[in-house]
C-alpha positions in Angstrom: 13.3 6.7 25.9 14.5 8.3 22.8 11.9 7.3 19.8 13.8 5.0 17.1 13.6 7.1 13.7 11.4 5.3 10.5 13.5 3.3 8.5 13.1 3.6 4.6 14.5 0.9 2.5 15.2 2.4 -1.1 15.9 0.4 -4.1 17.2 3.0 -7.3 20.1 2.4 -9.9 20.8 6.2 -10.5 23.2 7.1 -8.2 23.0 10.9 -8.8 19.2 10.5 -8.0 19.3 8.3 -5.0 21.6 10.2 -3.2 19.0 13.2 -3.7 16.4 11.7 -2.5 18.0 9.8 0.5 19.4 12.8 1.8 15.7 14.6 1.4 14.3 12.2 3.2 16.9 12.2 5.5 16.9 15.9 6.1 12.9 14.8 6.7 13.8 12.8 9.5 14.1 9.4 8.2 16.5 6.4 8.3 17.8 5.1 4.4 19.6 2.1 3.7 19.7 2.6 -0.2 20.9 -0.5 -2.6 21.1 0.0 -6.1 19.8 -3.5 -7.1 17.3 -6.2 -5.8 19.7 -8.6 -4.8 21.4 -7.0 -1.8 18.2 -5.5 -0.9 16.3 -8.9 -0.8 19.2 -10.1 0.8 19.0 -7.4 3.4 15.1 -8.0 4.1 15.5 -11.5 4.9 17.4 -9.7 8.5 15.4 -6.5 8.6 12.2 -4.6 8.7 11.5 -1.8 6.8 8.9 0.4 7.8 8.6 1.8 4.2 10.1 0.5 1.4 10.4 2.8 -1.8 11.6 1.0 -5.5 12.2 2.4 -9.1 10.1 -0.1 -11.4 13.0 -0.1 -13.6 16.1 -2.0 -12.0 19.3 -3.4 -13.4 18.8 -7.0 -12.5 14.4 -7.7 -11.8 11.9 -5.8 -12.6 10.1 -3.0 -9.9 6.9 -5.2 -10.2 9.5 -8.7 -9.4 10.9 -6.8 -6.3 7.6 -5.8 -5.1 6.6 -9.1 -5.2 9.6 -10.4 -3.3 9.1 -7.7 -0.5 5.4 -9.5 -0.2 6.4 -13.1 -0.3 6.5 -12.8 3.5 3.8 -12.9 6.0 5.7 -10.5 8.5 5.9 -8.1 5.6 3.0 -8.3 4.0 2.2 -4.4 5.4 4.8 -2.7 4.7 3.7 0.1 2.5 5.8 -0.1 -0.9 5.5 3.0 -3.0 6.6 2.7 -6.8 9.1 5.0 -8.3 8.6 5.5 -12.0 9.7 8.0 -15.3 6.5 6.0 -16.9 2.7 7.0 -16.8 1.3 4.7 -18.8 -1.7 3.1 -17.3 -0.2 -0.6 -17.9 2.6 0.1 -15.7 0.7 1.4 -13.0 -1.6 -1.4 -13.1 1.4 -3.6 -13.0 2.3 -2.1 -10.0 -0.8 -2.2 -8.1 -1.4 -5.8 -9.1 2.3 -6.9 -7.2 1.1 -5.0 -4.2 2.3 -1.7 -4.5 0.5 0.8 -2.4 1.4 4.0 -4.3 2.9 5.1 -7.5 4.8 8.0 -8.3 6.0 9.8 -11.4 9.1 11.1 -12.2 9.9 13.8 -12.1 7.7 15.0 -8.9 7.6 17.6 -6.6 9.6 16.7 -3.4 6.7 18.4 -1.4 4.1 15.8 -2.9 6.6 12.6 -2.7 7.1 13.5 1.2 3.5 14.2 1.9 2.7 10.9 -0.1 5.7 9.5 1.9 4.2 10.5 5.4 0.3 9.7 4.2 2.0 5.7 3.6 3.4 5.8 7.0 0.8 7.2 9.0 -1.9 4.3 7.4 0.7 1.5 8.2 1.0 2.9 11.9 -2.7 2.9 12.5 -2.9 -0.5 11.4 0.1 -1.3 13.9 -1.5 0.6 17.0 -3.1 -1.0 19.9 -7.4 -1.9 20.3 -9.9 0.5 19.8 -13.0 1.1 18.1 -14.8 -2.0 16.1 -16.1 -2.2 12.4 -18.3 -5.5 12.0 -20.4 -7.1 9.8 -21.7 -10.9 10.4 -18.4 -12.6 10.9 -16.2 -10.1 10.2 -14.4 -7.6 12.7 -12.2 -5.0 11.8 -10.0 -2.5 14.5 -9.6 0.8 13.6 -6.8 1.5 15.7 -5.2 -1.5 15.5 -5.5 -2.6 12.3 -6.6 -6.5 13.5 -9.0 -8.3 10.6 -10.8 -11.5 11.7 -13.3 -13.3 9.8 -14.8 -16.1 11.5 -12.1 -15.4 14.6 -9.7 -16.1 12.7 -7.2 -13.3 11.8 -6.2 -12.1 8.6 -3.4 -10.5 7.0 -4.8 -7.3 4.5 -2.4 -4.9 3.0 -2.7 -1.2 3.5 -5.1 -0.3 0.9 -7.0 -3.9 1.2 -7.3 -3.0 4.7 -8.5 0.8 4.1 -11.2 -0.7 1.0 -12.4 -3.0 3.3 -12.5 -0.1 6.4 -14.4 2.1 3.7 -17.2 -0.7 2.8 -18.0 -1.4 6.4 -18.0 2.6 7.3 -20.5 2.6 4.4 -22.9 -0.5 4.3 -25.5 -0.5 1.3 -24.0 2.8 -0.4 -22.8 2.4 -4.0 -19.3 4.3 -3.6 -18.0 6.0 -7.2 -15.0 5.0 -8.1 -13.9 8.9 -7.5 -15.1 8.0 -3.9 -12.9 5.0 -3.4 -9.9 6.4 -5.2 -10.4 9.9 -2.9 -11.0 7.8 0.4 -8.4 5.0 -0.3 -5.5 6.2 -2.1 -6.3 10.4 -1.3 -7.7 13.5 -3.0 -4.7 14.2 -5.5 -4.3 10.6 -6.5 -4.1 10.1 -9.8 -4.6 6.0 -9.3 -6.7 4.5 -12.6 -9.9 2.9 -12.5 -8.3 -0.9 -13.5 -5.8 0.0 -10.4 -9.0 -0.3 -8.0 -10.6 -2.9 -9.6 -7.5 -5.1 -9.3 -7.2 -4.2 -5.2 -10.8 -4.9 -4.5 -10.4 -8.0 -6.1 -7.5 -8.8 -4.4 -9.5 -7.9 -1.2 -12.2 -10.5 -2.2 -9.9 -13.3 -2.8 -8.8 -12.4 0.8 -11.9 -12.2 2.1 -13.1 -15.6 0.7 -17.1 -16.3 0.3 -17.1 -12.5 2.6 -15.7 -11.2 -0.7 -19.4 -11.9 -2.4 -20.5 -9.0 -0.7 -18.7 -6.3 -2.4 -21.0 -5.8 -5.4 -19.9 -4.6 -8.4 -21.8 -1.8 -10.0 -21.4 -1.6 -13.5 -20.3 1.9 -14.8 -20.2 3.4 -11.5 -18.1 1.2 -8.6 -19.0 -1.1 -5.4 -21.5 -1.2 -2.8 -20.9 -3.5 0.3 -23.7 -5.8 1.0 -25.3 -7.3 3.6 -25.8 -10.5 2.7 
């Protein structure tokens, strides 16, 4: 049976641009269904699934952050990787993004060798998480699959976004080590990220409100990052 190709949903207002980069990514491989507001994409959502979805933080009728937010409303899509299109670097946007539940962030303009590889990186995470059993990460009442990206606490399973689930996958690989936030950043988001400090610190609290009284045991080390405790 022939393997169904990844389908990108891409939300961009410039024309000129988003039929560049749809027909990159298409020459790349991939499926695009491109709308050039949130409306008819939201609208499209509520009858597919994505398995990427890519947005410019600047659209004609919501905001990139508002969309984002949309695309998470939903349990069943709660890990599709988003990544954030922006002509903006300022730190506040980025931190905007992160904060809705993007998973990366890209300037414009950008190299289309970086915006695939970061493309494929998104993809490859939200496939582990998909995949079948395997190996176990635990610690007291919490289990985390590798391979298949299943987080129980207590038995009871929980929904974690791509980078919640790699933070949390990091801590447990690394019990009682204080991890610099040029650790976490390398490990979690890759070695050319540019991701700011107050990015990290608003996923891994995210995590911890996830993770409920669990959360306690990602201490904060002031100046330097987190170190997953015991107890």
């Amino acid at each position: 049976m022939r393997k169904p190709r990844t389908l990108i949903l891409f939300v961009e207002d410039d024309e000129s641009f988003a039929a560049a980069l749809s027909e990159l990514l298409g020459c790349a491989g991939y499926d695009v269904v491109h709308f050039s507001e949130s409306r008819g994409a939201a609208e499209w959502l509520g009858w597919h699934k994505p398995d990427l979805v890519i947005s410019d933080m600047r659209l004609p009728d919501i905001s990139g952050v508002m969309f984002c937010g949309l695309v998470r409303e939903a349990a069943e899509r709660s890990t599709i990787p988003v990544l954030m299109l922006s002509a903006v670097r300022e730190e506040a946007e980025k931190v905007a993004a992160f904060a809705a539940g993007a998973d990366d962030y890209v300037v414009k303009p950008f190299s289309t060798r970086e915006f695939l590889s970061r493309v494929a990186a998104l993809l490859r995470r939200a496939a582990v998480q998909q995949g079948g059993s395997g190996w176990c990460l635990a610690s007291g009442g919490i289990s985390v699959e590798l391979v298949s990206g299943e987080v129980r606490i207590r038995g009871r399973r929980v929904g974690l976004r791509s980078k919640e689930y790699s933070l949390l996958s990091m801590f447990l690989k690394r019990k009682g080590q204080v991890l610099p936030y040029s650790v976490i950043r390398e490990v979690v988001w890759g070695v050319d990220s540019v991701v700011v400090r107050s990015a990290i610190k608003v996923a891994i609290s995210r995590l911890r409100k996830k993770l409920g009284s669990y959360g306690r045991r990602i201490k904060p080390i002031t100046g330097l990052g987190y170190r997953w405790s015991e107890k």
